[in-house]
N, C-alpha and C positions, 0 to 999 in steps of 0.2 A: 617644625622645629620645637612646638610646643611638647610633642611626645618624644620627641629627643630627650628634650629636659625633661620631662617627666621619669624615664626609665635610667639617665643616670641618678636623679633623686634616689632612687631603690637603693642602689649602690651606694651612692656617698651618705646615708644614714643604715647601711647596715657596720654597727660595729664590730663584730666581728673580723671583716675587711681590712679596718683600721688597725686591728691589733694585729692581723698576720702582717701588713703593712710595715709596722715599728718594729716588729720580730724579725723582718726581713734584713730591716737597716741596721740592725742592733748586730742580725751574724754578718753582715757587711763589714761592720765595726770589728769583730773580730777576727777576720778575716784580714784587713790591713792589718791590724796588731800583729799578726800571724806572720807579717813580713818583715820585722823589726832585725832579723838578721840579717838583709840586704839593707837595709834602710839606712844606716850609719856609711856604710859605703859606698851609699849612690849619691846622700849628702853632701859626702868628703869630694867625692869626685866634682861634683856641682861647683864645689866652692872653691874645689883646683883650679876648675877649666874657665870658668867664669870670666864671661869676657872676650874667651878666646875665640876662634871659627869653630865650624864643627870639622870641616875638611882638615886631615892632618897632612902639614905639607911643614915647610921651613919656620913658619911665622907660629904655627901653632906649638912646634917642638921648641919655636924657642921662648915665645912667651909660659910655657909649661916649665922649661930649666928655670924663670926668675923667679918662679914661684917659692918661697921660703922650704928652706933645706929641711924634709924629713924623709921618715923612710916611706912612706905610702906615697910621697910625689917622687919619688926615685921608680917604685915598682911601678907607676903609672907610667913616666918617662920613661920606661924600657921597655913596657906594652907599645907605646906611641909610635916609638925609634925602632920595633918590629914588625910593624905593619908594611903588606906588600900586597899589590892588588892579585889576589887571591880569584880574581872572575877571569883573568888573562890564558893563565893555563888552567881551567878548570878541568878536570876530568869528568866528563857529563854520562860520557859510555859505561864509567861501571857506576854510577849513579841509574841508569837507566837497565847496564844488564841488571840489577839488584832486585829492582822492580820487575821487571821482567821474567825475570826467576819462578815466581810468585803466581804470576799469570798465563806463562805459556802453554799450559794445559790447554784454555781455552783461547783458540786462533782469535776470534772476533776482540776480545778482551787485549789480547799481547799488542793486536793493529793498534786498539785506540790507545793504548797506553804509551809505544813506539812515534805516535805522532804527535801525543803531548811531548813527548822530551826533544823530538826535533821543534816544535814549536820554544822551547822554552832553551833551544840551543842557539837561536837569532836576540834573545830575553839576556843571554849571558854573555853577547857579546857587547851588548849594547851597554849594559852594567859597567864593564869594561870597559868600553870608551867615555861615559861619564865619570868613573873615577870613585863608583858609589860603595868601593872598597874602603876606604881611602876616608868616610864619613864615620867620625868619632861613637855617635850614639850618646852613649857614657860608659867606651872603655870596658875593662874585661870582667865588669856585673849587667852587660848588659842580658845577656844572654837571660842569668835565673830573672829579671824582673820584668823584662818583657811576657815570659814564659808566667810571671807570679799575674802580671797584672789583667791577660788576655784566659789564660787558659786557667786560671782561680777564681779571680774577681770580678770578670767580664762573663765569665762563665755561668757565674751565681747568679748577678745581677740579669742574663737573658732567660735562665732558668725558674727566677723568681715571676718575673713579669710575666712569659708566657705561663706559668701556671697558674698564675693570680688573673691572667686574662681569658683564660678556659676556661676556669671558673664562675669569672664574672659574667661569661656568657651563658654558662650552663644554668644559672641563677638564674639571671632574667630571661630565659625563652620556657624555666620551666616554674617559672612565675606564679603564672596563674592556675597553673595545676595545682602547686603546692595550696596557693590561697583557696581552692577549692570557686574559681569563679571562670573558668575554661570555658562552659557552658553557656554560660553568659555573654562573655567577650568575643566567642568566636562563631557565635553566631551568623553574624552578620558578614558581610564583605568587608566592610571599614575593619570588622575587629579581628580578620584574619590579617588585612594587611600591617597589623600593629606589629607582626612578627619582623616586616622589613626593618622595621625601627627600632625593635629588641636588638636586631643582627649589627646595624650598623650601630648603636649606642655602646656594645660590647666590643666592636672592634676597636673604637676612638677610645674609648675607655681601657679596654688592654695596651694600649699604644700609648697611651697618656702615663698609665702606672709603668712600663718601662721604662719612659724616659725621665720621668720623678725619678726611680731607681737608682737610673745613670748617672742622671745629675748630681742628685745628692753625695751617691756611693764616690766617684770620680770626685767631687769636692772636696770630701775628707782626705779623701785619697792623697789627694794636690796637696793640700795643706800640710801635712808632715813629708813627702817628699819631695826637692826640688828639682822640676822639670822643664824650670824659665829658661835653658840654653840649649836645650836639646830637640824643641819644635822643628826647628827648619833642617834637621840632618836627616839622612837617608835611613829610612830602615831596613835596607839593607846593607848596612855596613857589615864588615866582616866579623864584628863581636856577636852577631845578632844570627842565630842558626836556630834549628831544631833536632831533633834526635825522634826518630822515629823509627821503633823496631830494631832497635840499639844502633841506627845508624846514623851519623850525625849529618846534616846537608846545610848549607848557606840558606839565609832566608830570601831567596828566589819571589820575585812580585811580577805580577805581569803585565805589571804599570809600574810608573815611579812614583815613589810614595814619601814626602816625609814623614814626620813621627808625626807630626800634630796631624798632617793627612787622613794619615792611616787609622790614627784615633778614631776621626771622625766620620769614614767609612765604616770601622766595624761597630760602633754606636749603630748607623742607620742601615746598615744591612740588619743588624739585630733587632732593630725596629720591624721591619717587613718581616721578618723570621716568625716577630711575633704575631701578626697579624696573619699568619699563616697557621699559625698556631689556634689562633681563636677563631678563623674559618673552618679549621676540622672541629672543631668545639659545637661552632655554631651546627653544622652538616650531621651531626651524631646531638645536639638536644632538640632540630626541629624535624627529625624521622623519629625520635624515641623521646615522646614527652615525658618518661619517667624522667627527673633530674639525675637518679641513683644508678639507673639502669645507664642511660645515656653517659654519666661518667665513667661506669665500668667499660662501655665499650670504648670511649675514647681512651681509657689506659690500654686495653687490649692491644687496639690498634697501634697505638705507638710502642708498647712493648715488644709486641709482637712483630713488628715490623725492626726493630731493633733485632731480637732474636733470630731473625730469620737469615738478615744481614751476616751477622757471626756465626749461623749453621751451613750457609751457602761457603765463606771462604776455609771453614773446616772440612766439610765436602769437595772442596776442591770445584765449586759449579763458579767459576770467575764472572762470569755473564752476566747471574743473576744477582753475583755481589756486586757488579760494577752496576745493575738497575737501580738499585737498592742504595744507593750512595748519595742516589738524586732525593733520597724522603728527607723530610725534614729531621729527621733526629737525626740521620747522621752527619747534616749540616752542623746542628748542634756540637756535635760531638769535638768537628776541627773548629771549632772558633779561635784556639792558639794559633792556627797556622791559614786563618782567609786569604785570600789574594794570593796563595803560594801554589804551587803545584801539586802540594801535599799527599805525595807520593801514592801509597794502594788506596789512600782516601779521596781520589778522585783521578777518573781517566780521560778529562777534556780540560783544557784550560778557563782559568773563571769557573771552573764547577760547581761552588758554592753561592756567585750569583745565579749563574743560571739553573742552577736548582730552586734555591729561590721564586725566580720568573716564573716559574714552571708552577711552584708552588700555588703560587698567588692567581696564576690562572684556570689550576684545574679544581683547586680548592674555592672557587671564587665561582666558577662554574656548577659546582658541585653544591655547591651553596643555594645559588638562584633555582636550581632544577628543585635543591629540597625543598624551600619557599613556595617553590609553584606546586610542588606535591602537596603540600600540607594545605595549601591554599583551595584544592578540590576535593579533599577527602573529608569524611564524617569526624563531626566536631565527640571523643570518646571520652570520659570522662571516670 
């Protein structure tokens, strides 16, 4: 424990750190501001419904009429007094030919994508029978601020943490090379094994500044928009869709989720994301003790693995875009739409945890072999 402490010390007195740190929070800050167009909106609604259920059924429509006479609780109450459960007759089939479109080139690809949508056609009935059509959200803004808060702001804050946690691993494993004292330190047994504690100090440490991120980011957040009635509603109510590849689909979960749930899941999937993130960190600074070199290849790798993704479904190779779906970036990529079936961006259900899982064990694996490499090879300086 005492070298635990010792290697986050490095970290929390470099300031440098600190100040990408505050830069991070400060475009967080601008970023909420950036939403001041829905924000008036989601207020006004907040302060209509206030009170009310989330489920719109008789009590809601009618404590919504006593609400004082203008014209935004008129267009509200006509939104309200329009709603029909929308999961009853769903059309799943040309949501599915759509997709399939896409991928029938390749047989293997079209199977798995064909038996994601029957799985997700027992998902829409069930929706239906709880009525989760039928759950308010907040009304017909729910759609842009859902869409502002996951796929903008949730997106920055996983993108900040994971690179600040690459980083911070990349830093302390390439440490003692920089100080010029390698030779020294690793010597020995003891001071090879100091690497385990670089690794795991870097991971707690990428995980920690993520969720600082979060915390903070989501706190400011909360405080200029109100979101005190709309924890316990479904998000999947039928304000709440996505549009992908200009086609618009319900936001399909494949679990039930309230808002506050759902929150809370994509925070701690995003958590593990990162930590996957900082195991490819860790796997590319202890095979390449260059710091410079080793950060290069870890852009490579994630670039390139990105790029490959988008030359395989230009190529028309479905297969190897649907392999490619499981890397971590492009988990990153849908973090608007986790826990959804998210159409070409994934062909098994849950894809994004279980990509994940997958993550955390090959990258995790991948890590310990590097460790034991390192830990038999000539100390190079």
């Amino acid at each position: 424990m005492r070298l635990l402490r010792y290697e986050w010390s490095k970290l929390s007195h470099l300031p440098a750190f600190w100040g990408v740190l505050v830069l991070c929070l400060a475009f967080n800050c601008l970023l909420i501001g950036s939403g001041d167009r829905w924000r008036w909106e989601w207020n006004e609604t907040a302060a209509m419904t206030g009170g009310l259920s989330q489920r719109v059924d008789g009590d809601f429509l009618d404590g919504l009429g006593r609400r004082p006479q203008s014209d935004y609780r008129n267009y509200l109450l006509s939104a309200a007094e329009g709603m029909t459960d929308i999961y009853a007759d769903y059309d799943l089939k040309s949501l599915s030919d759509f997709y399939n479109s896409y991928v029938k080139s390749s047989p293997t690809a079209a199977v798995l994508m064909e038996c994601k949508y029957e799985r997700l056609a027992e998902r829409i009935a069930h929706l239906s029978e709880t009525g989760a059509a039928m759950d308010w959200y907040s009304g017909p803004i729910t759609h842009y601020v859902h869409q502002f808060l996951y796929g903008t702001l949730m997106r920055a804050v996983l993108t900040e943490g994971a690179v600040l946690g690459m980083l911070s691993m990349l830093f302390l494993l390439g440490y003692e090379n920089q100080q010029r004292t390698a030779a020294g330190v690793y010597a020995s047994r003891t001071g090879r094994k100091l690497c385990r504690w670089k690794v795991l100090a870097g991971i707690t440490w990428a995980l920690a500044v993520y969720l600082l991120l979060a915390a903070v980011t989501l706190g400011i957040f909360l405080l200029f928009w109100d979101w005190s009635g709309v924890w316990g509603g479904s998000v999947s109510g039928q304000f709440n869709y996505i549009i992908d590849l200009f086609y618009p689909r319900p936001f399909f979960t494949w679990t039930d989720f309230t808002v506050g749930g759902y929150l809370a899941a994509a925070v701690g999937l995003g958590g593990l994301l990162t930590v996957v993130f900082a195991l490819l960190a860790a796997i590319c600074g202890t095979l390449v003790r260059n710091v410079y070199l080793s950060a290069l290849l870890l852009a490579l790798l994630l670039c390139g693995s990105a790029a490959a993704q988008a030359l395989c479904s230009q190529a028309g190779l479905w297969m190897g875009y649907a392999l490619l779906t499981f890397q971590p970036v492009s988990i990153w990529l849908t973090i608007n739409g986790w826990f959804t079936e998210l159409g070409l961006n994934a062909f098994v259900p849950w894809q994004e945890t279980v990509s994940t899982g997958l993550g955390l064990a090959v990258c995790g694996m991948g890590t310990a072999l590097a460790l034991r490499h390192f830990g038999r090879k000539d100390v190079m300086t």
